[in-house]
N, CA, C and O atoms as a GROMACS GRO file, in nm:
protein
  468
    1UNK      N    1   6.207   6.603  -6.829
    1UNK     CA    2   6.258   6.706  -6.741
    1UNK      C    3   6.152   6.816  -6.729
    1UNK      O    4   6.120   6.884  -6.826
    2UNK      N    5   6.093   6.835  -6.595
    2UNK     CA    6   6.043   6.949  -6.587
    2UNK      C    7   6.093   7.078  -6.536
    2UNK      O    8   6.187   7.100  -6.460
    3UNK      N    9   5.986   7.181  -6.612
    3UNK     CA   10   6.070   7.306  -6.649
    3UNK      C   11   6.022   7.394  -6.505
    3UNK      O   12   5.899   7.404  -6.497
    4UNK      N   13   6.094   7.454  -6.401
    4UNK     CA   14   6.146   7.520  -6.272
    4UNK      C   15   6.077   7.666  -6.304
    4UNK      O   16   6.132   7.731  -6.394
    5UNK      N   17   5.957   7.725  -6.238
    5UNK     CA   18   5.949   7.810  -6.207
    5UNK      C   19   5.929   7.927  -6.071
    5UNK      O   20   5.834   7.949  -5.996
    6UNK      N   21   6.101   8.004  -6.086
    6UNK     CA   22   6.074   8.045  -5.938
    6UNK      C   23   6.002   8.168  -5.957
    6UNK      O   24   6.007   8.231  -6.063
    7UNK      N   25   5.934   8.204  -5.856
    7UNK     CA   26   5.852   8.324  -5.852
    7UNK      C   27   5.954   8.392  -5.744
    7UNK      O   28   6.027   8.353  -5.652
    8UNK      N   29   5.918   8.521  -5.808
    8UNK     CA   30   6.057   8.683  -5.679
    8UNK      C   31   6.052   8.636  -5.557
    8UNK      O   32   6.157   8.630  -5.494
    9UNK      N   33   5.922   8.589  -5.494
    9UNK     CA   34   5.919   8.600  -5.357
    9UNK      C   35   6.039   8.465  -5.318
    9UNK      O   36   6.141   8.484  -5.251
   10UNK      N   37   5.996   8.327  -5.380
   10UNK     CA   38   6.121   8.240  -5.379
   10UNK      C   39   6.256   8.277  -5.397
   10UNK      O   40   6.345   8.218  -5.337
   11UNK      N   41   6.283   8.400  -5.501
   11UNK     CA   42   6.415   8.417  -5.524
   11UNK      C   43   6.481   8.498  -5.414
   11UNK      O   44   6.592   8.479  -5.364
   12UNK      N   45   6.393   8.590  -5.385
   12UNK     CA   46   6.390   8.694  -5.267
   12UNK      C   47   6.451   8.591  -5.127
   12UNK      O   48   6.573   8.588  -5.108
   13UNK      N   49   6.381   8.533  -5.060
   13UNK     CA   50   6.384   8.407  -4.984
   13UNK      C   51   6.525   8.348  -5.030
   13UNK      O   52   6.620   8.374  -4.957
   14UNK      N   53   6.539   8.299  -5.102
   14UNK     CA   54   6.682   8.256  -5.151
   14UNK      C   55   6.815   8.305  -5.084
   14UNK      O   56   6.910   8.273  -5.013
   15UNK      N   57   6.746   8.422  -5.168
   15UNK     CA   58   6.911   8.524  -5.159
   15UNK      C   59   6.937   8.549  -5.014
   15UNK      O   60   7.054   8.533  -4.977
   16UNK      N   61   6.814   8.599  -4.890
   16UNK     CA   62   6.857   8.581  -4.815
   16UNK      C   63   6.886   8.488  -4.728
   16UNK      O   64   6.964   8.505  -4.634
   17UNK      N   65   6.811   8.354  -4.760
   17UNK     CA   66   6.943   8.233  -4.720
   17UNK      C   67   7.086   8.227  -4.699
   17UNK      O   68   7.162   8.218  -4.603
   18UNK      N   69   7.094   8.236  -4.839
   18UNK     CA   70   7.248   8.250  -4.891
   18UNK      C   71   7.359   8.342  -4.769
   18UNK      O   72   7.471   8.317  -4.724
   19UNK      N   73   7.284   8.426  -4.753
   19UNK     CA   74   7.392   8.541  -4.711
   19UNK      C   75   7.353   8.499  -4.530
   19UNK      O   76   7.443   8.484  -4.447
   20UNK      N   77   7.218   8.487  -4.498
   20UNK     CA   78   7.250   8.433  -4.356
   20UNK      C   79   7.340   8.268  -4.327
   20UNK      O   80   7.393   8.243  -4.219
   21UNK      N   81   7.341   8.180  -4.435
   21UNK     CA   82   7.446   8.058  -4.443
   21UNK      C   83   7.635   8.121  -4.453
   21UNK      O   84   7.737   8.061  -4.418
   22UNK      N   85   7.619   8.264  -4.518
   22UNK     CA   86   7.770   8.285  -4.565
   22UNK      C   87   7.759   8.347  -4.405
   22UNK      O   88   7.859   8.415  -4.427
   23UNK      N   89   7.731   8.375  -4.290
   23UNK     CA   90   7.749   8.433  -4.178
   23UNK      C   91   7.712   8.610  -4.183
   23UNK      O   92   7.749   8.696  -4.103
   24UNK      N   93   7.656   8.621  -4.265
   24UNK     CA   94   7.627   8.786  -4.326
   24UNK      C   95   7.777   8.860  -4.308
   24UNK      O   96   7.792   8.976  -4.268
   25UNK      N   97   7.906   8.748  -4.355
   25UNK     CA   98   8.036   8.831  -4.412
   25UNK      C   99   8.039   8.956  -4.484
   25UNK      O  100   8.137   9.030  -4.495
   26UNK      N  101   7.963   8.967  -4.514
   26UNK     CA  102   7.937   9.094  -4.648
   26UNK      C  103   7.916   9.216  -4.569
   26UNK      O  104   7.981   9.320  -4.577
   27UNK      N  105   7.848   9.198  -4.517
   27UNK     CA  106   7.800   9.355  -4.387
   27UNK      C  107   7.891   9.350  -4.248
   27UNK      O  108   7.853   9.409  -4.147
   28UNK      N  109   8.029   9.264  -4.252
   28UNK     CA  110   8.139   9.298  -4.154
   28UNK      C  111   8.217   9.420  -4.207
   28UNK      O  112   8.227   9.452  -4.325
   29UNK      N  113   8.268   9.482  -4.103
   29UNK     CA  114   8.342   9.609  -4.136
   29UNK      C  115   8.450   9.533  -4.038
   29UNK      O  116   8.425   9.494  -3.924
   30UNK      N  117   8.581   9.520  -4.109
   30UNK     CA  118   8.714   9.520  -4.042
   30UNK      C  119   8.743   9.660  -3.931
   30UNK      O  120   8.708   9.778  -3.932
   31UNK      N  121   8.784   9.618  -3.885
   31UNK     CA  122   8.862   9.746  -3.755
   31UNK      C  123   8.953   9.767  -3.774
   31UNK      O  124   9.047   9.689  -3.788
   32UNK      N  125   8.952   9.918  -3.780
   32UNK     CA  126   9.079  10.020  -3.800
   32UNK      C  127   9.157   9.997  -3.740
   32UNK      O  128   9.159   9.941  -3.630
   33UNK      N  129   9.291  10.067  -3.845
   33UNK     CA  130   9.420  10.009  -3.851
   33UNK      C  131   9.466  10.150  -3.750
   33UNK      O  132   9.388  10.230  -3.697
   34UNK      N  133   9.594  10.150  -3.746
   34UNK     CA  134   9.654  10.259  -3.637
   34UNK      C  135   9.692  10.387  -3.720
   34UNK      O  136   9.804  10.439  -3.726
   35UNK      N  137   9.549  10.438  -3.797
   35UNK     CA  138   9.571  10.558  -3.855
   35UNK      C  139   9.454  10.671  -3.887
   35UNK      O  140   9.337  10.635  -3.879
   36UNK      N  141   9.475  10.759  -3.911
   36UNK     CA  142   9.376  10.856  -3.926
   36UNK      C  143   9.261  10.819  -4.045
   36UNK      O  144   9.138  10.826  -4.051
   37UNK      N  145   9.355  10.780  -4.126
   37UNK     CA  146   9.228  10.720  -4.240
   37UNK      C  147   9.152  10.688  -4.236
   37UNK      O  148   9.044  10.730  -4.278
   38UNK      N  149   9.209  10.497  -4.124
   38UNK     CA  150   9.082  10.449  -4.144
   38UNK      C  151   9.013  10.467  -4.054
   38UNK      O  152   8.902  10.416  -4.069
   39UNK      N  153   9.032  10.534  -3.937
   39UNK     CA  154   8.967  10.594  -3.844
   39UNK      C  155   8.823  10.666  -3.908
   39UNK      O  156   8.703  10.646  -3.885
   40UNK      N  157   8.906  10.770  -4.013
   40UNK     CA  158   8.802  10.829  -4.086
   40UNK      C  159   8.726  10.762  -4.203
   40UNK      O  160   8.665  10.827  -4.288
   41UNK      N  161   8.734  10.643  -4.201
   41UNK     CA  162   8.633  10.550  -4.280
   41UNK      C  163   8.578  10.467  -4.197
   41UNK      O  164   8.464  10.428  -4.220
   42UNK      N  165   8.635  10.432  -4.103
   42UNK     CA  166   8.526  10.385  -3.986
   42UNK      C  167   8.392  10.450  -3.922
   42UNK      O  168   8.276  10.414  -3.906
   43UNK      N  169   8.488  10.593  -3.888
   43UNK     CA  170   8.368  10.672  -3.878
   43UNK      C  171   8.235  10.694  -4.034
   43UNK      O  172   8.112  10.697  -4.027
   44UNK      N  173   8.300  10.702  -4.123
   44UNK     CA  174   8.228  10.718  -4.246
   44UNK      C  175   8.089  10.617  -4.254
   44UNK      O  176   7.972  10.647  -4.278
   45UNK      N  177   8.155  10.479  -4.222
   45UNK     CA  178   8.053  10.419  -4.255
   45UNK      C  179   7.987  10.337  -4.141
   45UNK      O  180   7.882  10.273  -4.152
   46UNK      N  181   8.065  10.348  -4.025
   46UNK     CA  182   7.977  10.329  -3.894
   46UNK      C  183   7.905  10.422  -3.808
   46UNK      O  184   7.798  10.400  -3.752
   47UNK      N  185   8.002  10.567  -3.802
   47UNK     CA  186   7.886  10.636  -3.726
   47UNK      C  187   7.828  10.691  -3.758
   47UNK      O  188   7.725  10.714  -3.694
   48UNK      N  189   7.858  10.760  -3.894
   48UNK     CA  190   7.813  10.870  -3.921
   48UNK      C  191   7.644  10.879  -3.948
   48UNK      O  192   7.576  10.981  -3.936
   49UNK      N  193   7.592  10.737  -3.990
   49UNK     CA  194   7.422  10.718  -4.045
   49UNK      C  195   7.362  10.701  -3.913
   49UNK      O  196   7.253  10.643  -3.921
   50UNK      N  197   7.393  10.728  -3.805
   50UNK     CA  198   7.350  10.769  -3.705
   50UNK      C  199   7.366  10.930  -3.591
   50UNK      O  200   7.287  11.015  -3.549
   51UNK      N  201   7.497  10.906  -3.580
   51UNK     CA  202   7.576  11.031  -3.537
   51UNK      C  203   7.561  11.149  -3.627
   51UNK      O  204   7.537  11.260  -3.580
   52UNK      N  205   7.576  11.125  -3.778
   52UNK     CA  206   7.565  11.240  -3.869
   52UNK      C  207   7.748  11.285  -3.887
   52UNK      O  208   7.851  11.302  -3.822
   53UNK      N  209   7.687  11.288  -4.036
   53UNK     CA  210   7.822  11.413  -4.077
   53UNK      C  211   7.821  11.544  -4.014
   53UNK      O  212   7.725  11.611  -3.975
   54UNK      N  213   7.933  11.567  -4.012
   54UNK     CA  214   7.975  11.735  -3.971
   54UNK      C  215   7.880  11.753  -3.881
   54UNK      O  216   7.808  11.853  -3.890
   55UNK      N  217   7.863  11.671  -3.790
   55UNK     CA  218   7.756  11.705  -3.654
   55UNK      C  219   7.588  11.714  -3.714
   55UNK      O  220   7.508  11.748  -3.627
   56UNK      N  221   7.545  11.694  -3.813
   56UNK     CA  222   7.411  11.679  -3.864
   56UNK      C  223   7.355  11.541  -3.845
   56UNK      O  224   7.375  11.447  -3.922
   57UNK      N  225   7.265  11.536  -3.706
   57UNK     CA  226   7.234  11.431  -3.691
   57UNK      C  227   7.136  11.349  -3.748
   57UNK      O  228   7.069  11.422  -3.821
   58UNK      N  229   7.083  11.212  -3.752
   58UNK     CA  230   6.984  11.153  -3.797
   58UNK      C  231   6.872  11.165  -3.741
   58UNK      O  232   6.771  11.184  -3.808
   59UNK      N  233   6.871  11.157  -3.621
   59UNK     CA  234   6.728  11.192  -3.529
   59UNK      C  235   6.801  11.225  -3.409
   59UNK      O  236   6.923  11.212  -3.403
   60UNK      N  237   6.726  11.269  -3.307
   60UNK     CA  238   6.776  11.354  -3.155
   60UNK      C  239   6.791  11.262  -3.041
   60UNK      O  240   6.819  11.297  -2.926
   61UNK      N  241   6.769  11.133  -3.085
   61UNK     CA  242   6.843  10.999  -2.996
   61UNK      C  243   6.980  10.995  -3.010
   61UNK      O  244   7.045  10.961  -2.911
   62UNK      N  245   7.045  11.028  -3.128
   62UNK     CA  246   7.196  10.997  -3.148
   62UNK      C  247   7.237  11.118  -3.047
   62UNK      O  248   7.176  11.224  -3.054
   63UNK      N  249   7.336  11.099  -2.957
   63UNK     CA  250   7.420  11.248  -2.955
   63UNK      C  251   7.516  11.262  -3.005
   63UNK      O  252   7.589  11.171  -3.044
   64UNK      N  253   7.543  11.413  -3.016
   64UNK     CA  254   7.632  11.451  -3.121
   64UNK      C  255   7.786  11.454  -3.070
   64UNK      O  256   7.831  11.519  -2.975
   65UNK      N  257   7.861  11.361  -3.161
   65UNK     CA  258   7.996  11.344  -3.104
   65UNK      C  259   8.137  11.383  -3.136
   65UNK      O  260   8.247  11.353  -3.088
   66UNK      N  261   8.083  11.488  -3.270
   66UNK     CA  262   8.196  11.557  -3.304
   66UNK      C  263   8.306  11.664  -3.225
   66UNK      O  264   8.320  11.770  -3.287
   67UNK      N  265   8.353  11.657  -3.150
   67UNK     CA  266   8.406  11.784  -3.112
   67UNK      C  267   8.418  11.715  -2.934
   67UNK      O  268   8.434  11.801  -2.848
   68UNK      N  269   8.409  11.580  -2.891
   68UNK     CA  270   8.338  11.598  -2.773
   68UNK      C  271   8.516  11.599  -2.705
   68UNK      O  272   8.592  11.668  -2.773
   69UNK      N  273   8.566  11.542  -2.604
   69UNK     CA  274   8.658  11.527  -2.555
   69UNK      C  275   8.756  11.389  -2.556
   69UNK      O  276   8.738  11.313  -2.461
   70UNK      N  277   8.832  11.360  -2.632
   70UNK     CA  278   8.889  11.252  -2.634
   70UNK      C  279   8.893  11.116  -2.551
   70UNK      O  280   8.883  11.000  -2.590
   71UNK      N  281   8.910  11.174  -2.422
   71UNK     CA  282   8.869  11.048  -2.287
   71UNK      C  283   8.730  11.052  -2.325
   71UNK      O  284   8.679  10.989  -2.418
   72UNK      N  285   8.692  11.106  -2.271
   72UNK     CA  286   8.507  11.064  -2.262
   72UNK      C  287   8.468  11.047  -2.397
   72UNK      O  288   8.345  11.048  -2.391
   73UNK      N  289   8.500  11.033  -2.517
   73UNK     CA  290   8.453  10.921  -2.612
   73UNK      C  291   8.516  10.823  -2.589
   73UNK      O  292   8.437  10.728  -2.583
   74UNK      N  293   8.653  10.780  -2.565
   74UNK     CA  294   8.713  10.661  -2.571
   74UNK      C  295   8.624  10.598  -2.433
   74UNK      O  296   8.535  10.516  -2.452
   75UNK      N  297   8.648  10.633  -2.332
   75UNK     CA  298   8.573  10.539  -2.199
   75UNK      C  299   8.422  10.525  -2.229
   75UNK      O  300   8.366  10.445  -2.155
   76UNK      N  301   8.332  10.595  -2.336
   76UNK     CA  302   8.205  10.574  -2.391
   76UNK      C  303   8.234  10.449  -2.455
   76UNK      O  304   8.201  10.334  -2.424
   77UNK      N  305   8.293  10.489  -2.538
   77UNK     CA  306   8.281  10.326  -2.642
   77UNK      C  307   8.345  10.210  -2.610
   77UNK      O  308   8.322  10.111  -2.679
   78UNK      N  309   8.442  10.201  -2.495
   78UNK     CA  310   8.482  10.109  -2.408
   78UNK      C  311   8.426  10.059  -2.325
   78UNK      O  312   8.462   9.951  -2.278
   79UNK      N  313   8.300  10.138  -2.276
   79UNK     CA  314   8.218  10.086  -2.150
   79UNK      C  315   8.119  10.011  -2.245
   79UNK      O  316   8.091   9.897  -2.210
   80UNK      N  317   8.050  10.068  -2.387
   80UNK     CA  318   7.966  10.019  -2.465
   80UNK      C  319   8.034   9.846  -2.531
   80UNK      O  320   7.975   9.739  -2.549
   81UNK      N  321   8.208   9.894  -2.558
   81UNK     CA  322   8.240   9.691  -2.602
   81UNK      C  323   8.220   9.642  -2.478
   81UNK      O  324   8.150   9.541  -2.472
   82UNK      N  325   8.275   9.699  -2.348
   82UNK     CA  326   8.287   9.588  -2.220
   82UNK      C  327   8.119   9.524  -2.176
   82UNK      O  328   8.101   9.423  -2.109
   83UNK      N  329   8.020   9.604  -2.228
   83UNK     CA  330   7.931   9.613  -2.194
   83UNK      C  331   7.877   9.630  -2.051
   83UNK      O  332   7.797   9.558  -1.991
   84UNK      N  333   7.953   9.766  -2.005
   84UNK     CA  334   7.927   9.863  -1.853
   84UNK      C  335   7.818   9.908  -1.938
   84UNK      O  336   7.714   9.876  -1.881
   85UNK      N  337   7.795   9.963  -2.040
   85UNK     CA  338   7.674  10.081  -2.103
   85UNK      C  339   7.616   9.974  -2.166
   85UNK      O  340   7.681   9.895  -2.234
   86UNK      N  341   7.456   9.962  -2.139
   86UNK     CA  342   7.404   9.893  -2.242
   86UNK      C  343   7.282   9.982  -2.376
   86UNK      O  344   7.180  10.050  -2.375
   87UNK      N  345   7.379   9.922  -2.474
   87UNK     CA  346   7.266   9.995  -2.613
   87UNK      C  347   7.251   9.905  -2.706
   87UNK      O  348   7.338   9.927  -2.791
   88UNK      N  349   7.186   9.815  -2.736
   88UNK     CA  350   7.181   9.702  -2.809
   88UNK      C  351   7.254   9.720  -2.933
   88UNK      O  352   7.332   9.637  -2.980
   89UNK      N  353   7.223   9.848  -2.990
   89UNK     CA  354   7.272   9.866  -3.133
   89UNK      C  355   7.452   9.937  -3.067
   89UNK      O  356   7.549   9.886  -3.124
   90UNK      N  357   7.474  10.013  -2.989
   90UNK     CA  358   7.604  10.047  -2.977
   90UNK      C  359   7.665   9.971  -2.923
   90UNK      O  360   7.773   9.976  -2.981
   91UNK      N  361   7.675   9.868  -2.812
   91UNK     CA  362   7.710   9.731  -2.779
   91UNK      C  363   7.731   9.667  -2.929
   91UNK      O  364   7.847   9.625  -2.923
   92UNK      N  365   7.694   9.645  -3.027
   92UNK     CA  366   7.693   9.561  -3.122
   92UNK      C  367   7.783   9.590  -3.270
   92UNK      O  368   7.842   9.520  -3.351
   93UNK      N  369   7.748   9.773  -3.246
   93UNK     CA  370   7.897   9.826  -3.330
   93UNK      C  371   8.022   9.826  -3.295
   93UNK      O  372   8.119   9.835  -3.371
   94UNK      N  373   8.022   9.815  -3.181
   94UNK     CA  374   8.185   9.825  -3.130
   94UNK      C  375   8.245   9.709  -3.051
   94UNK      O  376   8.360   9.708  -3.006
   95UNK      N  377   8.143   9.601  -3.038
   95UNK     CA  378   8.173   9.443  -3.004
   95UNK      C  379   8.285   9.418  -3.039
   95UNK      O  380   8.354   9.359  -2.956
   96UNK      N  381   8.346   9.450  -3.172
   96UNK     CA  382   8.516   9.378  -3.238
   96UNK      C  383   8.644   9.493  -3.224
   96UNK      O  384   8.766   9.487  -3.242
   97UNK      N  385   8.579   9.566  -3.195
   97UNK     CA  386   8.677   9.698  -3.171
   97UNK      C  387   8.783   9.680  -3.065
   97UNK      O  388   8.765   9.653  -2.946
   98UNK      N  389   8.901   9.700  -3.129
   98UNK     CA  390   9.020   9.685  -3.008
   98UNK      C  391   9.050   9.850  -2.955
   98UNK      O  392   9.039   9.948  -3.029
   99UNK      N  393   9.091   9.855  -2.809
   99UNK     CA  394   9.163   9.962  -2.807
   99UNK      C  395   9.195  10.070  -2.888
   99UNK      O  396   9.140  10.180  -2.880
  100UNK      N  397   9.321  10.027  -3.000
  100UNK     CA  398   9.362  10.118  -3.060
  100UNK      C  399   9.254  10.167  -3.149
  100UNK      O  400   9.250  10.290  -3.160
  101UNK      N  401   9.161  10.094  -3.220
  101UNK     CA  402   9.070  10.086  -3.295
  101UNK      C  403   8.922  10.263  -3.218
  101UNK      O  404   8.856  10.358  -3.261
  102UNK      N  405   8.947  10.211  -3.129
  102UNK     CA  406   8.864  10.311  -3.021
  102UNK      C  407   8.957  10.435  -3.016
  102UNK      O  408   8.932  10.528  -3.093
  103UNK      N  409   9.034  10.441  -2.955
  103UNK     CA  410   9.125  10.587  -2.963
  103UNK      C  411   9.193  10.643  -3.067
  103UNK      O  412   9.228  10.761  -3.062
  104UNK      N  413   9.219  10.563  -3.174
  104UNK     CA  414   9.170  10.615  -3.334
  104UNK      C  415   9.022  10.655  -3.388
  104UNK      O  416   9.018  10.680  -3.508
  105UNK      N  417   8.940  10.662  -3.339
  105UNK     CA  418   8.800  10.694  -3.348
  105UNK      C  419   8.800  10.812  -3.258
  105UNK      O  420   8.767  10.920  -3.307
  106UNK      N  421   8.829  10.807  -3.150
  106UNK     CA  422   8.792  10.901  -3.048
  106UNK      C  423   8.881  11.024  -3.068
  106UNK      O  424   8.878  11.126  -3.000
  107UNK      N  425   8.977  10.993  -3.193
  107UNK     CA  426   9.109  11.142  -3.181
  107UNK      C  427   9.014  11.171  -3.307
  107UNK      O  428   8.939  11.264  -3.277
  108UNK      N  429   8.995  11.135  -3.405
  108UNK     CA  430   8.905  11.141  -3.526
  108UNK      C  431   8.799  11.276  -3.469
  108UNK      O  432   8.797  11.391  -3.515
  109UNK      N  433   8.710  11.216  -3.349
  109UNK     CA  434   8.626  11.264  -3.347
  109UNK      C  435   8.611  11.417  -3.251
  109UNK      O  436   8.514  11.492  -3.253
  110UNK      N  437   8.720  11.430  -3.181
  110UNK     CA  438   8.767  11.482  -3.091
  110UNK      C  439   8.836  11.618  -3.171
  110UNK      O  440   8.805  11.730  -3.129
  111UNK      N  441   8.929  11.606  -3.284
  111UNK     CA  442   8.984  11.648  -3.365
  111UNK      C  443   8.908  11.683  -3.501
  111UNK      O  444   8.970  11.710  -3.604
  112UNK      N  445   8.822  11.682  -3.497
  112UNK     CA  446   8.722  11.673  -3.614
  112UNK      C  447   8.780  11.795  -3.705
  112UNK      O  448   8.871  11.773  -3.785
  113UNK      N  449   8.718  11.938  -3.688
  113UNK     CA  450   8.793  12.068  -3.725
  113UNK      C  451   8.882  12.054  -3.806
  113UNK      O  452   8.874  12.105  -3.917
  114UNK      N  453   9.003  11.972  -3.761
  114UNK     CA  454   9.187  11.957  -3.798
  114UNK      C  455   9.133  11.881  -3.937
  114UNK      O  456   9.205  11.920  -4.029
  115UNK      N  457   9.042  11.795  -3.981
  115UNK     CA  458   9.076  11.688  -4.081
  115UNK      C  459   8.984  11.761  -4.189
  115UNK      O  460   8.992  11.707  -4.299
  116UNK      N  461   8.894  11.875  -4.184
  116UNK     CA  462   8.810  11.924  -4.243
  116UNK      C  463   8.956  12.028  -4.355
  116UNK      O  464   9.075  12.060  -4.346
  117UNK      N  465   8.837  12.043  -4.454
  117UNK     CA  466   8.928  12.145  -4.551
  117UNK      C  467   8.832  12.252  -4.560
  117UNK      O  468   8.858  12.354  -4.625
   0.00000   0.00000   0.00000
């Protein structure tokens, strides 16, 4: 029996096999349920590393969407799933997003102020 030596770069290589064979399940985010919560964990971990917390953005490509008007975020991110707006990366966050999923985001964001302490 000979003795197997992998070197990092093989293991490295590996691992991401693995996870492009599992369908990269691991980096899906389910879509919010019909509530403020997860609205506000949607936002947490989808917009905000772009959009920014509390309106502090990442760079001056994002615009800032805290505070904006309820319709005009919801028909933004509706035109971005229908793909009327094209943004490769915002087309691609909101691809699985239903309706309610969107106007739970858009009262979130619209309402921002109200959920702050």
């Amino acid at each position: 029996m000979s003795n197997i030596i992998l070197r990092p770069s093989t293991l490295l290589s590996f691992s991401f096999l693995i996870v492009a064979i599992t369908g990269c399940s691991i980096f899906e985010k389910k879509p919010a349920a019909n509530n403020l919560a997860a609205a506000q964990q949607t936002a947490f971990y989808t917009c905000d590393s772009c959009h920014g917390p509390k309106n502090i953005r990442v760079d001056d490509m994002s615009p800032k969407i805290i505070g904006q008007k309820q319709t005009f975020l919801v028909e933004r991110l509706r035109d971005y799933r229908d793909l009327k707006r094209i943004n490769p990366y915002m087309n691609g966050v909101v691809s699985k997003m239903t309706n309610q999923d969107i106007d739970n985001l858009a009262a979130y964001y619209s309402n921002y102020k109200q959920h702050q302490h």
